[in-house]
N, C-alpha and C positions, 0 to 999 in steps of 0.2 A: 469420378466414377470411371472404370477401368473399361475399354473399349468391349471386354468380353462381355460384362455386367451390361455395360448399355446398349450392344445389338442384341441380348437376350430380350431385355425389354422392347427396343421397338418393334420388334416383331414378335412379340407376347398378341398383339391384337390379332392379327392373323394367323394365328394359332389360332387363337380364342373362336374366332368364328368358324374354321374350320370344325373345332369342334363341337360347338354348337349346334351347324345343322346338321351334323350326324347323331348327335344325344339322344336314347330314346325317350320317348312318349313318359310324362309320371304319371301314375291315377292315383286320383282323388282316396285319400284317406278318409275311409269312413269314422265317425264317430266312436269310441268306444268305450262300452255300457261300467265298465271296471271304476269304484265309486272313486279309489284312489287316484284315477288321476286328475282329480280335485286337487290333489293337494301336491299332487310335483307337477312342473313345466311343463307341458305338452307342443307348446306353438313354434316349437322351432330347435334346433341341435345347434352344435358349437364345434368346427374345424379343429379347436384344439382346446386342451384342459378342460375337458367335456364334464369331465368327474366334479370339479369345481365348483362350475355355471350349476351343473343339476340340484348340488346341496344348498346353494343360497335360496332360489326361493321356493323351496320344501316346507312347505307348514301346514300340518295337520289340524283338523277341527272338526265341529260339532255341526254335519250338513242340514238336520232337523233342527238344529236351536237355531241357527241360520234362518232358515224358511220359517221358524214360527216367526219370528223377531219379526219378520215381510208381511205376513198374514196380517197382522196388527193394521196395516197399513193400507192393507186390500183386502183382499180375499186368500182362500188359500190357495197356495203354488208351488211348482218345483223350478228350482234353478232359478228363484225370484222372478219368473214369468207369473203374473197374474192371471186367474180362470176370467178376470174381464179386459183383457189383453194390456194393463199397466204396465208398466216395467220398471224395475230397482235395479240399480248401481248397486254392489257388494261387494265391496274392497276390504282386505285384509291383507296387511303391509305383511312384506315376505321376510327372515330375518336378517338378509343383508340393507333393506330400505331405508334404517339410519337407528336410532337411540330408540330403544323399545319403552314403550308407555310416552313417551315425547312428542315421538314421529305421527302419531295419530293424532293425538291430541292438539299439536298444532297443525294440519292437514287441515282439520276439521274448523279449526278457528278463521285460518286462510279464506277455505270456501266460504264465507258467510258472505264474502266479497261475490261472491256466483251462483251455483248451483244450490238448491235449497238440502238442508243434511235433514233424514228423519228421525234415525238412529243411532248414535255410537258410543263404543265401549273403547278404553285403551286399558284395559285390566286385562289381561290373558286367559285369567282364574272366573272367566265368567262362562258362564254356559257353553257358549260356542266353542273354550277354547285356545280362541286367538284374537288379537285384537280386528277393531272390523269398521268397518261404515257404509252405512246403509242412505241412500242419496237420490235424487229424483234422474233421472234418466233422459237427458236431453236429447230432444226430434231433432233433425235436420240432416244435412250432407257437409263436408267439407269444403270450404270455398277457398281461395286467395283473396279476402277481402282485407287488402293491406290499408286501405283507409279508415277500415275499423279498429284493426287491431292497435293502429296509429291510435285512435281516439283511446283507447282501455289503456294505451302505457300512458299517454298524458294523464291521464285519471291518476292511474299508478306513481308518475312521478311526483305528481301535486299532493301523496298522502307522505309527509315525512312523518319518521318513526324516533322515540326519543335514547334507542339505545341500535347496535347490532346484536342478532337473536335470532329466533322465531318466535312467531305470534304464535300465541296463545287465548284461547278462553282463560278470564283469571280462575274460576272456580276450577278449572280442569287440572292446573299446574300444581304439584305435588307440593307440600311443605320439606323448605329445606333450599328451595331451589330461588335462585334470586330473580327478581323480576321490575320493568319499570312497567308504572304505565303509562297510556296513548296521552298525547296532548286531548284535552278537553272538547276543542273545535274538532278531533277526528274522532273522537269517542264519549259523547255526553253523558252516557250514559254506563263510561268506567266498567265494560264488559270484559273489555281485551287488557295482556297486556305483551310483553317484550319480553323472553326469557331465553334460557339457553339454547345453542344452537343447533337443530338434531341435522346437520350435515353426516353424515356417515365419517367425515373424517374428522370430528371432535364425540365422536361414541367416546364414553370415558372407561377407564381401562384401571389399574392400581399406578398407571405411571404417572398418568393425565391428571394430576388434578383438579377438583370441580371448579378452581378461579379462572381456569384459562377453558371450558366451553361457554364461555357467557354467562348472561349477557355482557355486550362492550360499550360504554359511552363515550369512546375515543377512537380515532383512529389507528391513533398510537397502541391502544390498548389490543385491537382488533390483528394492528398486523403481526405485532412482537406474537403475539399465545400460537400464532400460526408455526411458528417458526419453532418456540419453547417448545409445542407439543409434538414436533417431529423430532427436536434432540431426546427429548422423552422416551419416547418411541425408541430410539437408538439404543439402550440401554438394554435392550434384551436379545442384543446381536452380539457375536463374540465381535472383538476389537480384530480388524482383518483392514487392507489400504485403501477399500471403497467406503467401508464406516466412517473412519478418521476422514476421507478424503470430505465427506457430506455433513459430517458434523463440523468440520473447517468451513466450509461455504457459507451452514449456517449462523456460524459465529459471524461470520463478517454481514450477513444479511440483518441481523440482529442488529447491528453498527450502521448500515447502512440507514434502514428503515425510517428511525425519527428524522434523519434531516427530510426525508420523503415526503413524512404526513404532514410538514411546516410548509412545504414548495407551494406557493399562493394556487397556482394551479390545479395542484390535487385538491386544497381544501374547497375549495368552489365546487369542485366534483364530489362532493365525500359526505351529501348526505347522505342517510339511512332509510333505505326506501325496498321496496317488497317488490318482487321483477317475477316474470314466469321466465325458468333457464331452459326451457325443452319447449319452445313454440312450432312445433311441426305439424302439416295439418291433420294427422289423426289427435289430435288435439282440440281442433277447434270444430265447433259446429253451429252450423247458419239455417235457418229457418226453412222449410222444404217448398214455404208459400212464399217468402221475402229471401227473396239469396241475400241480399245486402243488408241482414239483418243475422247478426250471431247470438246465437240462444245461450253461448255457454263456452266456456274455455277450462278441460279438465286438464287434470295430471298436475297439479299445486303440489305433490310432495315435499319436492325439494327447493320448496321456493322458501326464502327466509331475508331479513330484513339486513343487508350488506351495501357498502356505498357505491354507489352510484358509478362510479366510474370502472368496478368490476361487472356492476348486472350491465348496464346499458350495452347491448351489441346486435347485429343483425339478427333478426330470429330466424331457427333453425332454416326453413323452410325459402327464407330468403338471404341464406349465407350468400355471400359474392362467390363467383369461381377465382381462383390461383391468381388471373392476374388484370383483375380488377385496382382501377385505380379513383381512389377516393378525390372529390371535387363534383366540379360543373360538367368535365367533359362526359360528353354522349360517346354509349358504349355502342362501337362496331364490329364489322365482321375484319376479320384479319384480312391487310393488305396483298396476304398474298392466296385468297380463298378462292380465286379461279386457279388455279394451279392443283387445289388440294385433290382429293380421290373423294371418292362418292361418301366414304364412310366417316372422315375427316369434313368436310364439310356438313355434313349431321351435326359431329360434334362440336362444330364450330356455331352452327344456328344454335344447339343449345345453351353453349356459355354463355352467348351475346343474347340470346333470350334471359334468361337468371339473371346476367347481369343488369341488364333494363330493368328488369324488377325490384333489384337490391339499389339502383342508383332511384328509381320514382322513392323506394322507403328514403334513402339517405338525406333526397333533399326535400319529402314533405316534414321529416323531423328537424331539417335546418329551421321551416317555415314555421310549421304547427308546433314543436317538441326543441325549443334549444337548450337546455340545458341536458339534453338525453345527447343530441347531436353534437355540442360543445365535451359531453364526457367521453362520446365515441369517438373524437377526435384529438383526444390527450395524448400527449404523446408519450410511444410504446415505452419509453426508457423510465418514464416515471412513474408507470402503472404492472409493469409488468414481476419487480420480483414481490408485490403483495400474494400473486398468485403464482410461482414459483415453487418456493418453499415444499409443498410437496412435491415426489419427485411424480412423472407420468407412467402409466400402464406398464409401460418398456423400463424403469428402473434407472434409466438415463438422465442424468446429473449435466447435461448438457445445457438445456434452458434455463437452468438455476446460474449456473458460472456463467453462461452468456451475459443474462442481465445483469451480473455485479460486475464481470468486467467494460459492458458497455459504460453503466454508469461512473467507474474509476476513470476509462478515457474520454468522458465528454462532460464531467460533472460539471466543470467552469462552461461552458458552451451551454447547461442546463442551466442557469442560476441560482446552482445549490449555492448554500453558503461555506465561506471556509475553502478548506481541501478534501478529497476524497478519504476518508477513515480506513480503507481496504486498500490492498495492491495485489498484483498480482507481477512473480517474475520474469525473466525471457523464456526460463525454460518451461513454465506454467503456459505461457501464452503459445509457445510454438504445440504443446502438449493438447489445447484444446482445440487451436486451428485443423488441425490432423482430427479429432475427436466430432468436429463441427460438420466436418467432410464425411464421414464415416453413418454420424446422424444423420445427414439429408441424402445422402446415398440410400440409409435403411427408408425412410421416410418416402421417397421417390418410389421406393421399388415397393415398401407397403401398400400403399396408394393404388397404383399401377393393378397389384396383385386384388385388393379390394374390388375395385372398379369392377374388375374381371368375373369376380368370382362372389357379384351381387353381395355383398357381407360387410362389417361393419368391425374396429376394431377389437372386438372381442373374438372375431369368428363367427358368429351368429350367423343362420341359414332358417329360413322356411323351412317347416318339416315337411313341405310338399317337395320344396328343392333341392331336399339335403341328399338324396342317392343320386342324382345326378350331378351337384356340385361339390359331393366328398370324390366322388371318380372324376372331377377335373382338376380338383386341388389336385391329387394325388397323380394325377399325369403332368400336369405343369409343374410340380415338384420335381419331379424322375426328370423330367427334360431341365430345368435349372441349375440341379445339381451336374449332369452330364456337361450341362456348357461352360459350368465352374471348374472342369475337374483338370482343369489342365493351371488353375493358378491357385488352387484352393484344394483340399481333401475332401472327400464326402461328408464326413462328420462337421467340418467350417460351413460348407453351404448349406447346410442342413442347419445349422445354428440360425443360418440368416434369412431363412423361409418365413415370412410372418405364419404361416399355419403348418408347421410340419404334421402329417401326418400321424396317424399311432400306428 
């Protein structure tokens, strides 16, 4: 990182606060009575590709076939508020939330595992509209009761599944579509079963074939379609040196792959088991009379049945910070924390608070959970390019070629067999060294800019906080740009803003 780049950052915080206490005052948005905004995003704006965000989850529908569907259920209501103050859940997946008529339909199967379901349709063409589910509304508050959520993934790891998929109701799943089902001791009663994957990144398309969204009953099978269905994918780009460059990578990932799913290691790891991927605590909610009691764990979307050594990981809520280290040892405060300034030590109780809480999870699942803790503990070189393959947000082919060049230089160190089946040359390897730099350089300063500007890698903002954080994105832009502009043009630093303005 170039010395100009990095005293812009460290003194990015003090900025930040400076401007902060001078921001004015937001008031509260009142409600507003316009029916439409049912049906587009209301809860919050987007720093950038604003146009984008807005169109995915746009979906119009039938607000009275809604509310009668509820009435059934209670009494009659508006907004599924019951006249004897009940309440229903009314979910209708948005049309970016994954394979339409799939996505609900196994949503729905998931929950049966939870919240009890009243209602639901995955046909579009019914009343409403759009597809929907109507669901019991669980009491309580959010807690950190990480010895619970401990117990519900034990549960979770102890149901193995006999394919990778999503669950399904069987009667729900369409003909045509392939399916296993449940082992007998999880399902006696032959209700569920295993089918195709509605991941948003196996929606099928004319490129994709239906063999490769599922279902998988190999690993083998699970990781190669990953990979087939991004070169797929590639075929409706013109041929230009980032295509070729990604389509080469994937070949060699394709080669790589099966000695992977045979490594003794992975296959211990590599049952088919069903994981919630977004454990944050507006997710979870606990009993309002028993804190230590969770009534309910929502947002099962995108949960689907993959092995084990991709789902297992900290939940959201209890990621580690940056430089947490996995083991026994006890997380502290930085040896050099009487030295820090008022606002750095803040930040330092917090890391080491997070951390403490991500180190109680690590080692009640060595205790309570090991094979969850034995998957969390696999190492990154052998697990890392099954989730590669596609590339990230940013477009960057970095973490794809990392993992197949780590694996070509340590493959005998790993106990593959044989010799590494990919290479890579001197001038490939100096090409991504320089490329590796450039990525954790963007990465640092994304980060850095996030942190600052409360938002999340999309840009996402409060719409209570968006005219005060689009006017600090937009001043801490103007000043980045100005500190670049003596090694960089304005239109370079501008490229490398994670949020330019419009």
């Amino acid at each position: 990182m170039t010395g100009v780049v990095q005293g812009f950052f460290v003194n990015l915080n003090r900025t930040f606060q400076t401007v902060q206490n001078n921001k004015p005052m937001v008031e509260t948005i009142e409600p507003l009575d316009n029916r439409d905004d049912l049906f587009r995003y209301t809860s919050g704006r987007w720093l950038t590709n604003e146009t984008h965000h807005l169109e995915q989850p746009f979906v119009k529908f039938d607000v009275n076939s809604l509310c009668a569907l509820a009435t059934g259920i209670s009494t009659k209501a508006f907004l599924l508020t019951m006249n004897d103050g009940n309440e229903v859940i009314a979910k209708i997946p948005c049309p970016n939330s994954g394979t339409p008529l799939l996505t609900t339909a196994s949503e729905v199967a998931t929950l049966q595992f939870f919240p009890e379901v009243y209602v639901w349709c995955s046909d579009p063409t019914n009343p409403v509209g759009a597809e929907y589910i109507l669901m019991e509304k669980i009491l309580g508050e959010r807690y950190k009761l990480i010895d619970r959520i401990l117990q519900m993934e034990k549960e979770l790891e102890s149901c193995r599944f006999p394919a990778y998929g999503s669950l399904f109701l069987r009667d729900s799943l369409l003909s045509g579509y392939r399916h296993y089902s449940l082992f007998s001791d999880l399902d006696p009663t032959g209700m569920f079963c295993i089918g195709p994957s509605c991941n948003r990144a196996y929606s099928t398309s004319a490129e994709i074939p239906s063999s490769d969204i599922g279902p998988w009953t190999s690993t083998l099978e699970f990781a190669l379609c990953a990979a087939r269905r991004e070169l797929a994918l590639l075929k409706r780009y013109s041929d230009d040196q980032s295509v070729d460059e990604y389509s080469e990578l994937l070949q060699k990932a394709l080669l790589i792959l099966p000695a992977l799913t045979h490594n003794p290691h992975v296959v211990k790891a590599a049952g088919s088991i069903i994981w919630h991927t977004d454990l944050h605590l507006g997710n979870i909610y606990v009993s309002a009379e028993h804190r230590a009691l969770i009534e309910g764990v929502i947002d099962w979307q995108s949960a689907q049945a993959s092995p084990l050594f991709i789902q297992a990981h900290f939940p959201e809520f209890l990621r580690p910070p940056k430089d947490y280290s996995p083991g026994t040892e006890i997380p502290a405060l930085p040896d050099n924390y009487e030295e820090l300034d008022a606002t750095q030590k803040e930040a330092a109780r917090k890391a080491q608070t997070l951390a403490v809480q991500s180190k109680y999870y690590e080692m009640s699942c060595l205790v309570y959970n090991k094979p969850v803790y034995n998957a969390m503990r696999l190492d990154r070189r052998l697990w890392e390019p099954f989730t590669c393959c596609q590339l990230p947000s940013s477009g960057s082919m970095v973490p794809l070629r990392n993992s197949l060049i780590r694996l070509s230089q340590d493959w005998v160190l790993l106990g593959l067999p044989g010799s590494c089946p990919v290479a890579f040359n001197e001038e490939e390897l100096r090409r991504h060294t320089e490329q590796v730099r450039l990525y954790h350089d963007s990465r640092y300063s994304r980060d850095i800019v996030k942190d600052q500007l409360g938002t999340d890698d999309s840009g996402w903002v409060p719409l209570e906080q968006w005219e005060s954080t689009n006017k600090l994105n937009k001043y801490l832009f103007d000043m980045y740009v100005e500190a670049m502009s003596e090694e960089t043009p304005a239109e370079g630093a501008a490229q490398r803003w994670p949020f330019p303005p419009g």
